[in-house]
C-alpha positions in Angstrom: 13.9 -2.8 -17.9 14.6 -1.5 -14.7 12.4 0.7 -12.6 12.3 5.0 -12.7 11.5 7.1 -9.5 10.7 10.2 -9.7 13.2 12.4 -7.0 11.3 14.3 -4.4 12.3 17.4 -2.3 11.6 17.4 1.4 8.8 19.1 0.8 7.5 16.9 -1.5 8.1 18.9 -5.0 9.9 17.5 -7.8 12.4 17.9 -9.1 12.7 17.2 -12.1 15.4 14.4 -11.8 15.2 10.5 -11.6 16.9 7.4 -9.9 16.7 3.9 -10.9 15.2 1.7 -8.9 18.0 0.0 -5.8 20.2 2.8 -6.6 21.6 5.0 -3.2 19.3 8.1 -2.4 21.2 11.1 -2.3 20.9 13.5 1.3 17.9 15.4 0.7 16.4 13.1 -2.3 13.2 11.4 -1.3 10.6 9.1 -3.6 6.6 8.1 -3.6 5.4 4.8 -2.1 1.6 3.8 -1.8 0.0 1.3 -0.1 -3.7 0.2 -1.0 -5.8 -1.4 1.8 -9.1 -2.8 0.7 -12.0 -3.2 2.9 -15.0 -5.6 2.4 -18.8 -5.0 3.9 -17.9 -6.5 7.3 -14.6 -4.7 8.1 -12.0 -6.9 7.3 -9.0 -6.4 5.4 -7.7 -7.9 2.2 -3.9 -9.3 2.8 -1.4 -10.6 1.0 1.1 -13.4 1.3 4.6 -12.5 -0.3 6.3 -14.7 -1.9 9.3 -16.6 -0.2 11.9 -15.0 -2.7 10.9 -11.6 -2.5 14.1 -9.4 -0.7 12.0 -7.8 1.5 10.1 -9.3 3.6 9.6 -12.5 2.2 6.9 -15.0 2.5 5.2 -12.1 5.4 1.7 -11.4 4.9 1.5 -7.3 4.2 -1.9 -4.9 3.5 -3.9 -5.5 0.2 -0.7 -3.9 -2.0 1.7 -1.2 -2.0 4.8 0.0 -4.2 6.6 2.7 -5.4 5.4 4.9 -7.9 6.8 5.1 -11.6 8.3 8.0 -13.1 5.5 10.2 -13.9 3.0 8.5 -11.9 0.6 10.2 -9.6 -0.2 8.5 -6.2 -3.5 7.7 -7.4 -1.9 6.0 -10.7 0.7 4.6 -8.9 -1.8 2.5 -6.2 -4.6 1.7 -9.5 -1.3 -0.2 -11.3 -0.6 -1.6 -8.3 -3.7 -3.8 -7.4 -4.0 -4.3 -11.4 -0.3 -6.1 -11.4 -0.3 -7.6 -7.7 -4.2 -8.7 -7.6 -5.9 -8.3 -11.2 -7.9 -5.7 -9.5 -9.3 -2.9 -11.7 -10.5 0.2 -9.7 -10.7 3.6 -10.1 -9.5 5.8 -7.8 -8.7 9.2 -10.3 -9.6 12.4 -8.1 -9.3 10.1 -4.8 -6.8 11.5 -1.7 -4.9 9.5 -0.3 -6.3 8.7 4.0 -3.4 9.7 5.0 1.0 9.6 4.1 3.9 8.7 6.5 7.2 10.0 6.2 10.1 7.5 5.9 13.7 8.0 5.7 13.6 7.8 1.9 10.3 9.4 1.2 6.3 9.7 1.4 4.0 6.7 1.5 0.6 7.4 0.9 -2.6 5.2 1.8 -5.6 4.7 0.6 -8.3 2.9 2.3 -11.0 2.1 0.1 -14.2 -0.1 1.5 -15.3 -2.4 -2.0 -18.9 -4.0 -1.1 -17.8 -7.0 -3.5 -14.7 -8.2 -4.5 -15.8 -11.7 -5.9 -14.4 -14.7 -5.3 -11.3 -14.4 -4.2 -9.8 -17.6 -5.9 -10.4 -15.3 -9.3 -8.1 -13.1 -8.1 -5.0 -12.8 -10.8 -2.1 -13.0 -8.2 1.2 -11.5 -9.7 3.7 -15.0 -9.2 6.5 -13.5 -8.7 5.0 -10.9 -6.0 2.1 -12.7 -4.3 1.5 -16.6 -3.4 -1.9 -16.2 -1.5 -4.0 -13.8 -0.5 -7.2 -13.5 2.2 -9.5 -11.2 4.2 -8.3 -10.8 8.0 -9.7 -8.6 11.0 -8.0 -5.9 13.0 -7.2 -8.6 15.5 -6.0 -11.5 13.6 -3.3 -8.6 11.9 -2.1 -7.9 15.5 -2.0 -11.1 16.1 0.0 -11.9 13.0 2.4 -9.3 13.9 2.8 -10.1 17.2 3.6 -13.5 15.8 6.2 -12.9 13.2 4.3 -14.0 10.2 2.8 -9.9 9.4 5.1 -7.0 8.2 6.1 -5.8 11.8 4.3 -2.6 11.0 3.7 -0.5 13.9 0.4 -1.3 15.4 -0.8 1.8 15.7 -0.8 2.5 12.1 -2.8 -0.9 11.4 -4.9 0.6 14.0 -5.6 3.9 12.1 -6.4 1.9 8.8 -9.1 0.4 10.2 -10.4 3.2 12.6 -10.0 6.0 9.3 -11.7 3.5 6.6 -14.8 5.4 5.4 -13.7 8.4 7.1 -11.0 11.7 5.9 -9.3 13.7 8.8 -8.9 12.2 12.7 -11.8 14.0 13.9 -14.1 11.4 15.2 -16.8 14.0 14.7 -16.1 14.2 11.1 -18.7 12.9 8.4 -18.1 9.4 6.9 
């Protein structure tokens, strides 16, 4: 069965129409994306390793998990299915706003940062085969790094960067409350 966006105006409302998923957008038609970084107690990041056949981006390491969301999926639902099918990872994040969303040429991706004090062992992790061959935990640095070398997403730095200098934090006030 093949994959239902909802269609997005450019000011993010819907509207009322969908598009399967690797169908063209249409000018003004836009979609939801989320991307889920998780944090442990000491600051690092949880990555991923895709898989070697994914399309894009295959066999780069990327942040915890990200996706599009279904037809009739909220950000938040969208991003708890997400690390549930990618990672086995039950959390709840009903009621929880997203850190912060870019723009891209074909819609909104929102990201949540969310700091979990204990993940477990990570070899009892449920990685999605088709999606994810390994996963670990990785400093800001060793992400730079791993851009840098070609074996990371080539994400702009700066917005690596902001995931780890807004985790635990809303707004981009340094003054604001954690």
């Amino acid at each position: 069965m093949s994959e239902l966006w909802d269609i997005y105006t450019a000011n993010r409302v819907k509207t009322g129409r969908v598009m399967e998923r690797g169908s063209l957008f249409k000018q003004g038609d836009y979609h939801l994306v989320v991307h889920i970084c998780l944090f442990n107690d000491r600051g690092e990041m949880l990555i991923q390793q895709r898989q070697a056949d994914k399309a894009g981006w295959p066999g780069l390491w990327d942040v915890t998990v990200g996706g599009s969301a279904l037809a009739g999926e909220t950000a938040q639902q969208a991003a708890m299915r997400e690390l549930e099918e990618e990672l086995g990872i039950s959390l709840d994040l009903t009621g929880v706003r997203p850190h912060f969303t870019i723009n891209f040429g074909e819609g909104f991706d929102d990201t949540f940062l969310v700091t979990v004090p204990y993940l477990g062992d990570l070899e009892s992790l449920v990685l999605q085969e088709e999606e994810v061959q390994a996963v670990r935990w990785a400093n800001r640095h060793e992400i730079l790094r791993m851009i840098d070398e070609g074996s990371f997403i080539p994400y702009l730095k700066s917005k690596i960067d902001l995931c780890f200098d807004m985790v635990g934090q809303y707004g981009a006030h340094q003054s604001q409350m954690k």
